[in-house]
C-alpha positions as CSV (number, residue, x, y, z in Angstrom):
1,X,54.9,-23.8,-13.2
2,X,54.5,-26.1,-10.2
3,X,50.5,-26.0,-10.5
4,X,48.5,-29.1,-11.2
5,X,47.0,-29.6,-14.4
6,X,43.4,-29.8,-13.3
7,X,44.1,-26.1,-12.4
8,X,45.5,-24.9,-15.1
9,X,42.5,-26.1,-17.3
10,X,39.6,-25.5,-14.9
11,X,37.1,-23.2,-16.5
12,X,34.1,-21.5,-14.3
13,X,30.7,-22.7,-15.2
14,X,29.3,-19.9,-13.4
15,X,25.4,-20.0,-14.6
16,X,25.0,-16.6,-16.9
17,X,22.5,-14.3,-14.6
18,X,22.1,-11.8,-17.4
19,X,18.4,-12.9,-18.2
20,X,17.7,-12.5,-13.9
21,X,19.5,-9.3,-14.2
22,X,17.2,-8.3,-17.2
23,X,13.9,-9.5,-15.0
24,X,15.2,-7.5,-11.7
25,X,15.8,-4.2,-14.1
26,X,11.8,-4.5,-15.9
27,X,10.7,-4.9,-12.6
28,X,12.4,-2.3,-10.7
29,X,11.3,0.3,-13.9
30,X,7.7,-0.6,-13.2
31,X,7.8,-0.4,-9.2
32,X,10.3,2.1,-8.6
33,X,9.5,1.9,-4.8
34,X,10.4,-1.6,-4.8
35,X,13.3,-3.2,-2.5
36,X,14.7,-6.1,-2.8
37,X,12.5,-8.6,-0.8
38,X,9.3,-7.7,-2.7
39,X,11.2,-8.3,-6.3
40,X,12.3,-11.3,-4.7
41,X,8.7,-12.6,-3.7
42,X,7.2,-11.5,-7.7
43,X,10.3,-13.3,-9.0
44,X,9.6,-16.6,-6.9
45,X,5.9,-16.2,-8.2
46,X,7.5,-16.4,-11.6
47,X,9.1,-19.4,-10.9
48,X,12.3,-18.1,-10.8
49,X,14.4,-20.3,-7.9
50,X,17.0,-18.0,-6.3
51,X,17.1,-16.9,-2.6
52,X,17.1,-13.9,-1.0
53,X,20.3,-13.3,-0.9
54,X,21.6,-13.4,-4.9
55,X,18.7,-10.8,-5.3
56,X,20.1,-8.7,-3.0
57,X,23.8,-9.0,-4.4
58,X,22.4,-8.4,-8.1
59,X,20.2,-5.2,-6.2
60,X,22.9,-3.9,-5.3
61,X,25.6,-4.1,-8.1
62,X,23.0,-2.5,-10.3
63,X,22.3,0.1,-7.9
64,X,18.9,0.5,-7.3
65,X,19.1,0.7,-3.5
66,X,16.2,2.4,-2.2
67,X,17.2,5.8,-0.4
68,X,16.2,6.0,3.0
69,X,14.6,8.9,4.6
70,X,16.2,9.9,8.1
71,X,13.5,10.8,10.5
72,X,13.9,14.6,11.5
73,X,12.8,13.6,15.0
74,X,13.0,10.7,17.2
75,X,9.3,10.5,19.0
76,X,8.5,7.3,20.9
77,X,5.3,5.8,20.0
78,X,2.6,5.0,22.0
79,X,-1.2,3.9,21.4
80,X,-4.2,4.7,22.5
81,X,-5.0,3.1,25.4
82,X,-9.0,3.4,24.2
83,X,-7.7,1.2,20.8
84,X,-7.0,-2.6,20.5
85,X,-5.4,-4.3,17.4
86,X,-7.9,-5.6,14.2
87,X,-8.3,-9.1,14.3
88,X,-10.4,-9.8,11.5
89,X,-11.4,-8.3,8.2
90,X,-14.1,-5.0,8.5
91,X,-13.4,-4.3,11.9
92,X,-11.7,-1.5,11.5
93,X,-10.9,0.8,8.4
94,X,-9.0,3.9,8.2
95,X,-9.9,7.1,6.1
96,X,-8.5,10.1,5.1
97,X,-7.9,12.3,2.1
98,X,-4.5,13.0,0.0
99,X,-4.3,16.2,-2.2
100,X,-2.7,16.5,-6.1
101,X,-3.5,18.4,-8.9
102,X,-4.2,18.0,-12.8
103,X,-1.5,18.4,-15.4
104,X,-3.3,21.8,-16.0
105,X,-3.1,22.6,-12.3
106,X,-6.9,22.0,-11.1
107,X,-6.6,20.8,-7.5
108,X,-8.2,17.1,-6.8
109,X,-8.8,15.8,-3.5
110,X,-8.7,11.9,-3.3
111,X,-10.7,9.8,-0.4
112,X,-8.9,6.9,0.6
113,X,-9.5,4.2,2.7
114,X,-7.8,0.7,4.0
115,X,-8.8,-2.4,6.3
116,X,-6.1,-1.5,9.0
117,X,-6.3,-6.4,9.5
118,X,-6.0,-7.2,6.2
119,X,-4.4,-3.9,4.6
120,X,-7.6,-4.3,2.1
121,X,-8.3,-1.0,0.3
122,X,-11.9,-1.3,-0.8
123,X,-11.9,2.2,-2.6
124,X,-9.5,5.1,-3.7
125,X,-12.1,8.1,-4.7
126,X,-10.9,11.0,-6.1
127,X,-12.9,14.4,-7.0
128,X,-12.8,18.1,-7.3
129,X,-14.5,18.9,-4.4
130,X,-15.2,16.9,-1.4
131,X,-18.5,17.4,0.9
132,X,-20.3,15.0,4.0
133,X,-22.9,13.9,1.6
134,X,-19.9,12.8,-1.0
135,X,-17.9,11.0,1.3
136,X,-21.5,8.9,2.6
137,X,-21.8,8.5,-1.4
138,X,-18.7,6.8,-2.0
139,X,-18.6,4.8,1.5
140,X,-22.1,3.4,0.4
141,X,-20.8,2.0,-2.6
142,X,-17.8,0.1,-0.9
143,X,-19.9,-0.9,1.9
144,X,-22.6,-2.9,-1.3
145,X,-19.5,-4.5,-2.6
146,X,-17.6,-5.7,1.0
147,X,-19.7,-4.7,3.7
148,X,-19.8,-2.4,6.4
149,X,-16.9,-1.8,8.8
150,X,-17.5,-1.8,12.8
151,X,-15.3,1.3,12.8
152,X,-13.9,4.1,10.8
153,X,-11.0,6.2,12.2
154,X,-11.0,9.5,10.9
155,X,-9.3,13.0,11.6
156,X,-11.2,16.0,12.5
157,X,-11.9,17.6,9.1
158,X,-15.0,19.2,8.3
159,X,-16.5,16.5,6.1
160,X,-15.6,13.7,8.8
161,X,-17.4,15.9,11.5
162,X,-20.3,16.7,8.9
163,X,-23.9,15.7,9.9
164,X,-24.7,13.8,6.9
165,X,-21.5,11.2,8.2
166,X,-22.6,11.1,11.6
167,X,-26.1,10.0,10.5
168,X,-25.5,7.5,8.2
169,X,-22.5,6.2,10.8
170,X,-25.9,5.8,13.6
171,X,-28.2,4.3,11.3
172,X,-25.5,2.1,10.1
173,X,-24.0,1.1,13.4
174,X,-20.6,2.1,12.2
175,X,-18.4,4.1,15.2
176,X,-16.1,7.1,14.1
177,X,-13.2,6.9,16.0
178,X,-12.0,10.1,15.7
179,X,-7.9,11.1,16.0
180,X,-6.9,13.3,18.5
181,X,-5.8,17.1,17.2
182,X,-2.5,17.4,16.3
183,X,-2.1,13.5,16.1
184,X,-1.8,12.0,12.7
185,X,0.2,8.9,14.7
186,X,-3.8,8.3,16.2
187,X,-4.4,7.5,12.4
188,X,-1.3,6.0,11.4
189,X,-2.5,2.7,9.0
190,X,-3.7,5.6,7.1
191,X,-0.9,7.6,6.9
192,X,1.5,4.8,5.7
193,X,-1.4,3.6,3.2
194,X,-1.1,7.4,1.8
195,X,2.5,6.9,1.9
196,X,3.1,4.1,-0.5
197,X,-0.3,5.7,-2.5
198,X,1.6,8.9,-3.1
199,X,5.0,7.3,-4.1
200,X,3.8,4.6,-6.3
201,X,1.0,6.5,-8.0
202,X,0.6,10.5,-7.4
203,X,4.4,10.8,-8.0
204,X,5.2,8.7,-10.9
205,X,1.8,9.7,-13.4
206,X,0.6,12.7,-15.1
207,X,-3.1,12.5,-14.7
208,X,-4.7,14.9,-17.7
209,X,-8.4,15.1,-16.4
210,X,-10.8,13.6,-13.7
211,X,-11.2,10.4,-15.5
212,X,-7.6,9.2,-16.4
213,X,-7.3,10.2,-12.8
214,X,-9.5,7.7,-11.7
215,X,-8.5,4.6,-14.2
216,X,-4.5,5.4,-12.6
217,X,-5.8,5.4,-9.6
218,X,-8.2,2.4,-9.5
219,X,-5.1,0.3,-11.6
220,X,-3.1,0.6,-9.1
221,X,-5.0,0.6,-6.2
222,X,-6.0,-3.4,-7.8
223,X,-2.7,-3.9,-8.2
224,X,-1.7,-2.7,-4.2
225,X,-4.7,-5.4,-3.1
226,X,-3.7,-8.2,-5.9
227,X,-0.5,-8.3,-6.5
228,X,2.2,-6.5,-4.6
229,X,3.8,-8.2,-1.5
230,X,3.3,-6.3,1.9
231,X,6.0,-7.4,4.5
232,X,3.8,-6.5,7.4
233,X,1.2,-8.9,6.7
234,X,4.1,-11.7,5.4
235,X,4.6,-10.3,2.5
236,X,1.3,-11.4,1.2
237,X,-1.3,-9.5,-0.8
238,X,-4.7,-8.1,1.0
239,X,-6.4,-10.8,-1.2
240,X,-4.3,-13.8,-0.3
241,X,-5.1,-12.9,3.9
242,X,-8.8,-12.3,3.4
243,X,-9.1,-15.7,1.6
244,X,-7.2,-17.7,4.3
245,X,-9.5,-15.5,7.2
246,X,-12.5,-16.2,5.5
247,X,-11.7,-20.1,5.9
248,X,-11.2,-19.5,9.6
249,X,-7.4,-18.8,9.5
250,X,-6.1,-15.8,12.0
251,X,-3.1,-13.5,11.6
């Protein structure tokens, strides 16, 4: 065969990716609402040194693309013209509450509530039974361990709107910025928060009474503000952006 001989005797030293392959899978078992990017940011926190792009490849050919939902309409967005953007931590939070149930079927209704500047979540509270005096309960003992916010935004349910909120919000100095009816997109930090809460957390645990409840909830919750990568703040953790504000750094 006319071929050199170089050629003939070449062999590929193509570096063996089983043990990144191995990494990529354990991760994707643990964070099955990962993508690509965000394994890609834990691995380079490992010390693994590949780019972007060989994740990606490796993503692919094992097949655990992400399905993505198609919106059933097509609304155009628009803010409030009342609202400006957070610019610094406890400005502005967000609250709301997400419903699940028990393994035995006993409803639970679960507070929530983010820092719509540094995606912060200072609390996820979840109970039986929800009333005005329980929700000032539980904001109380966020506010002792990160302060109090200049604003809440809240919908129009009947614990927001309760008297007991609406007096500790004036003898706190805190403004409920309430969501128009019908308007969840006047809330929408929220709703995206309760997004990622209910498909990392509600939809991959079993939660067998009130208690293991709250330890899934609270671990992962620590683990949302310590540890996983959010692309819309750089794909930083909450932690990370409240350290760099509090020496005077802005987003």
């Amino acid at each position: 065969m006319r071929i050199d001989r170089s050629l003939y005797t070449y062999r590929p030293r193509r570096d063996d990716q089983a043990a990144l392959r191995t990494r990529i899978k354990e991760i994707t078992e643990t964070r099955v609402r990962y993508g690509y990017r965000r394994v890609h940011v834990l691995l380079r926190r490992e010390g693994w040194t590949v780019n972007p792009k060989r994740i990606y490849r490796l993503y692919k050919e094992m097949g655990l693309q992400l399905r993505n939902k198609v919106p059933r309409r097509r609304v155009k967005a628009r803010l409030r013209d009342d609202r400006t953007v957070a610019t610094h931590v406890n400005q502005t939070w967000a609250m709301d509450f997400v419903h699940d149930q028990l393994a035995t079927g006993r409803k639970l209704r679960i507070l929530t509530v983010v820092d719509t500047f540094s995606r912060f979540s200072p609390a996820i509270d979840p109970r039986f039974s929800y009333r005005g005096e329980d929700v000032v309960q539980a904001l109380e003992r966020m506010c002792a361990e990160v302060g109090y916010p200049k604003a809440i935004r809240v919908d129009q349910g009947s614990e927001f709107i309760s008297r007991d909120l609406d007096l500790w919000a004036y003898q706190k100095g805190v403004i409920l910025d309430f969501s128009r009816p019908g308007k969840p997109t006047d809330n929408a930090f929220i709703e995206s928060f309760n997004g990622k809460f209910r498909a990392e957390c509600l939809n991959t645990h079993w939660f067998m009474s009130l208690d293991d409840a709250r330890a899934k909830m609270e671990a992962w919750r620590r683990d949302y503000n310590e540890i996983r990568p959010h692309s819309s703040i750089g794909h930083k953790t909450p932690i990370e952006l409240m350290k760099r504000s509090g020496d005077g750094a802005t987003a």
